[in-house]
N, C-alpha and C positions, 0 to 999 in steps of 0.2 A: 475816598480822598485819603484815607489814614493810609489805604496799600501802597498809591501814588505817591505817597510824602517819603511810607519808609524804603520804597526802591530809588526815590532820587536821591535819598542821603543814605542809606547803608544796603545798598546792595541788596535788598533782600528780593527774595525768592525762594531760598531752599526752606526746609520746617528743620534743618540744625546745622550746623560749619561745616557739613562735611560733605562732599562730590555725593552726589547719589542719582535716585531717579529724577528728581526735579532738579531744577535751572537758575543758575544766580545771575541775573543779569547788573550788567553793569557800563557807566559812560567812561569810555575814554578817550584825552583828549591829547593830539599829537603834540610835540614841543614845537613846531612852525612847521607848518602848511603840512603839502606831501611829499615830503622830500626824501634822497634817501636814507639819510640820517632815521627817519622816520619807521624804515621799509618793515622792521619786525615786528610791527604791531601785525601788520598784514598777514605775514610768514603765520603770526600767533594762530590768526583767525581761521586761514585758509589749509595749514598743512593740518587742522585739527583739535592741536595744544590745546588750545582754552576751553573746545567743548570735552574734550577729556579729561579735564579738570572741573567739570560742571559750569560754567562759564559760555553766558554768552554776550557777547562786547556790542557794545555800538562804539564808534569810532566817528569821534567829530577830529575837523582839523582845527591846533590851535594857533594861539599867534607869536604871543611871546610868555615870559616871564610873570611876568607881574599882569597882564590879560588872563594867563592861567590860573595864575590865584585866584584872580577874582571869580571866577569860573567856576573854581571848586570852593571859594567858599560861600556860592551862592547854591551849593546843592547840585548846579549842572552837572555837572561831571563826581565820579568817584576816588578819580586815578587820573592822572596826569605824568607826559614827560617836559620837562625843560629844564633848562640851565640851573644846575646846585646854586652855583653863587650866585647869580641873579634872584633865587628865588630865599635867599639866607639873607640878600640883601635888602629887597623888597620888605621882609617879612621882621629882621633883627635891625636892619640899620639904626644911625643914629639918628636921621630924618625922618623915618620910616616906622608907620604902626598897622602895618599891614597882616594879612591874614597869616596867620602862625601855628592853627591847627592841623599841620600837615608831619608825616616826617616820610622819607626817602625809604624804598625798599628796592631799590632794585639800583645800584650804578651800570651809566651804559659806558659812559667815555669818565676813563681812570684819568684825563688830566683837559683844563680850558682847551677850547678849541679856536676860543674867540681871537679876533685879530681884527687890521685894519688893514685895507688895499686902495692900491693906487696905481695909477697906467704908470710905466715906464717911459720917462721923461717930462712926468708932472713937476721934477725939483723934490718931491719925497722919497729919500732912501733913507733916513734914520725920522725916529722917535717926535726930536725936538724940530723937525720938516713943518711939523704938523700947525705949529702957531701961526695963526693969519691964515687958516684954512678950514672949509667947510666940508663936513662928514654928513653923509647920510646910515642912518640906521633905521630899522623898524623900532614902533613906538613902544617905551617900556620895556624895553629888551636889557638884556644884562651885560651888551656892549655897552649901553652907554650909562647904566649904571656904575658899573666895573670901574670907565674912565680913569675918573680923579685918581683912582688908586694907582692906575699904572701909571696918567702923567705927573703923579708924584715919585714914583720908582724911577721913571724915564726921563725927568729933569725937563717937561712939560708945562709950558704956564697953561693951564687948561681953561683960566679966565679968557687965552685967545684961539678959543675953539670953539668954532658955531657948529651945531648939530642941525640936524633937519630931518624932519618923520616920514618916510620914504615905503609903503608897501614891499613885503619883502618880494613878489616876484618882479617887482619894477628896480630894484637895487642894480643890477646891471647895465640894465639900459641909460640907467640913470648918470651911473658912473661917464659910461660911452657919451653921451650926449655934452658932455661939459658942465651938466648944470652943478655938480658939488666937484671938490678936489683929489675926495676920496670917500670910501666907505665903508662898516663897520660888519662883520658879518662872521661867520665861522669858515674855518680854516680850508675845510671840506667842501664847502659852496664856491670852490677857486674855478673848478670846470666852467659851470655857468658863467661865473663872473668875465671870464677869460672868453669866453665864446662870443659874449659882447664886444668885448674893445677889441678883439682879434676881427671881427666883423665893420667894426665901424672904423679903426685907424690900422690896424694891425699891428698891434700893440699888445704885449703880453702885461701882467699883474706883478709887481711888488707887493710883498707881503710882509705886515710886522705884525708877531705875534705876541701875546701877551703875555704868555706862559714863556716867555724869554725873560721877562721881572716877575712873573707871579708864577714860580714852577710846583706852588704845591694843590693848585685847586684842581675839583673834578670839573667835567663838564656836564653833562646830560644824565639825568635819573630819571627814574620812576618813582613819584609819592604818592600817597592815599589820605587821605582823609584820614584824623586820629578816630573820630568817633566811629569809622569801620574798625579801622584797627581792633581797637577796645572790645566793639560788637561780635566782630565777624573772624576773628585772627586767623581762623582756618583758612576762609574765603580770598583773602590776602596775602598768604602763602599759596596759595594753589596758583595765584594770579599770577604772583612771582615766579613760583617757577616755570608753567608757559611761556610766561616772555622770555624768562632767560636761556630755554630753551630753544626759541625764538628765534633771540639776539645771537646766537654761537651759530644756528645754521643759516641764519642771515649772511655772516662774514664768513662763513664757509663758501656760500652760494650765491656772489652780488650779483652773479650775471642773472640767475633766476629770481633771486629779490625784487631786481631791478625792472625785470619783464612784468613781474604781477602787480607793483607798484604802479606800472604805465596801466597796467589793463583795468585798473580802479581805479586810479584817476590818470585819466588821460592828457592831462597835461602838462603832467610829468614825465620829460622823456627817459627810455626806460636806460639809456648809453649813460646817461647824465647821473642818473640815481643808484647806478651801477658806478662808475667810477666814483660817486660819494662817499661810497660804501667799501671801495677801497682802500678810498685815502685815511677812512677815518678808521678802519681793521685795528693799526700798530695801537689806538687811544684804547681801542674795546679790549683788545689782549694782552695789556701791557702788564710786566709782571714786578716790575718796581719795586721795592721796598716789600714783597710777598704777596702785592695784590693779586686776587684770582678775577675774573670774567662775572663781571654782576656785584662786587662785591666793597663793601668799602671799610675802611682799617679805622677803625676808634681812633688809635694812636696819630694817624695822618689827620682824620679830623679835626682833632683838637688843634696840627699842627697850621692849619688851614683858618681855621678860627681865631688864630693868634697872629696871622698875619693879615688879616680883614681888619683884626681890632688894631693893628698897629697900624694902619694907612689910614684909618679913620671910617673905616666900611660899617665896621659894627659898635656895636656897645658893649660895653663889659655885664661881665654874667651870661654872657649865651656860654651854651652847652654842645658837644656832642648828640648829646641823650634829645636835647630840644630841636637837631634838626635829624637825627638817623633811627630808624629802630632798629638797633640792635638785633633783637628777638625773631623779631620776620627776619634779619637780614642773613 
């Protein structure tokens, strides 16, 4: 029982931090579903990465934000990808005492990806469309956490915005069907989105993005568990760098991301997860302000965390240091 306890919460396996003859295994859990935002955990596993790093992964899929948290801080999982701000906000907000022993090593997407769509010729084409209308998003997700702060930026009464908890592979059909007005989702999942109401009306997507009033937050990371961190710092760097090595030949290679993606899970089609993986390339590369691929700037976070505190997102006194580790980073 002591061996099973200390592999669901820190990784163990090896007899010290460092790659060797024996094996560290470890739970990780996708940012939502398998999609291809997702595809380089895959890339990790199957091009070699991680067992080259002593490493070897189970791969659950996850769901959102605040579902991942809870996830990792029940032991399930070691490592997780999902939404930064969603999960700073989950964890730091002012409503919010959620789980906190995590911090970020790995950024995938240097800027939100999140947004909101709508068919063309719903009467939404700006921000303030949006009152007296109903959104679907997945439950707990960092759309609609996020909200308030952008219908505060975007001149939104967000008191007149009805939400609805919508499975995210049902989000397009959903939209198509008429039953919401619009829906909440990341920027990258327009393909999909689009394939539905191109099919049901032949209608293409409106998009309002978020990162049009909030341009300083990340999007998607990788976090771990502090108490590996602490434990294990080797094993945490080695993880990091497989994925990151990962994530580079990922957006080199969607067309073949996208194929192994379908051929593990198959119900992800491989065009679809390939084109995700496109769109979302300019997020993963982006060189802004000195950012490199994987990486994220002290200096921007702070700048990040003072715009959360100023819409009312977080509380005063969060840190850099309490959501990134530096050190792995």
């Amino acid at each position: 029982m002591a061996t099973v306890a200390c592999a669901a919460l820190n990784g163990c396996g090896g007899s010290d931090d460092k790659p060797g003859t024996s094996v560290d295994h470890v739970t990780y859990l996708t940012a939502f579903g398998a999609a291809g935002r997702d595809a380089f955990v895959w890339i990790a596993a199957e091009k070699g990465y991680l067992r080259s790093a002593g490493i070897d992964v189970r791969i659950q899929l996850g769901k959102a934000a605040g579902e991942n948290l809870k996830a990792l801080s029940s032991g399930q999982a070691q490592f997780a990808a999902l939404d930064l701000t969603g999960a700073m906000i989950a964890a730091f907000g002012r409503q919010n005492s959620g789980f906190k022993d995590f911090r970020a090593v790995l950024a995938v997407h240097q800027h939100t990806l999140v947004s909101i769509m709508s068919e063309e010729g719903s009467g939404i084409t700006s921000p303030k469309d949006l009152e007296g209308k109903t959104i679907a998003a997945a439950a707990n997700g960092v759309n609609q956490l996020l909200f308030p702060g952008y219908a505060k930026l975007a001149g939104i009464d967000a008191s007149k915005v009805k939400w609805v908890a919508v499975q995210p592979v049902q989000l397009g059909n959903t939209l198509a069907s008429g039953k919401v007005d619009a829906l909440s989702t990341f920027l990258i999942g327009r393909p999909t989105i689009e394939k539905a109401t191109l099919q049901a009306h032949k209608k293409k997507v409106v998009v309002l993005p978020y990162s049009e009033y909030l341009p300083d937050l990340f999007g998607n990371a990788v976090i771990a568990r502090t108490d590996l961190i602490k434990s294990k710092p080797g094993l945490v760097e080695r993880f990091r760098g497989a994925m990151l090595k990962a994530l580079e030949y990922t957006v080199a290679h969607p067309d073949e991301a996208g194929a192994l993606l379908h051929a593990k899970q198959p119900a992800t089609a491989a065009d679809a997860a390939s084109e995700e993986i496109k769109l979302m390339t300019p997020s993963v590369t982006a060189t802004d302000g000195g950012s490199v691929v994987g990486a994220i700037d002290r200096a921007r976070m702070a700048r990040t965390i003072t715009e959360l505190q100023k819409i009312g997102l977080l509380r005063p006194g969060v840190t850099p240091e309490d959501v990134v580790d530096f050190d792995v980073m």
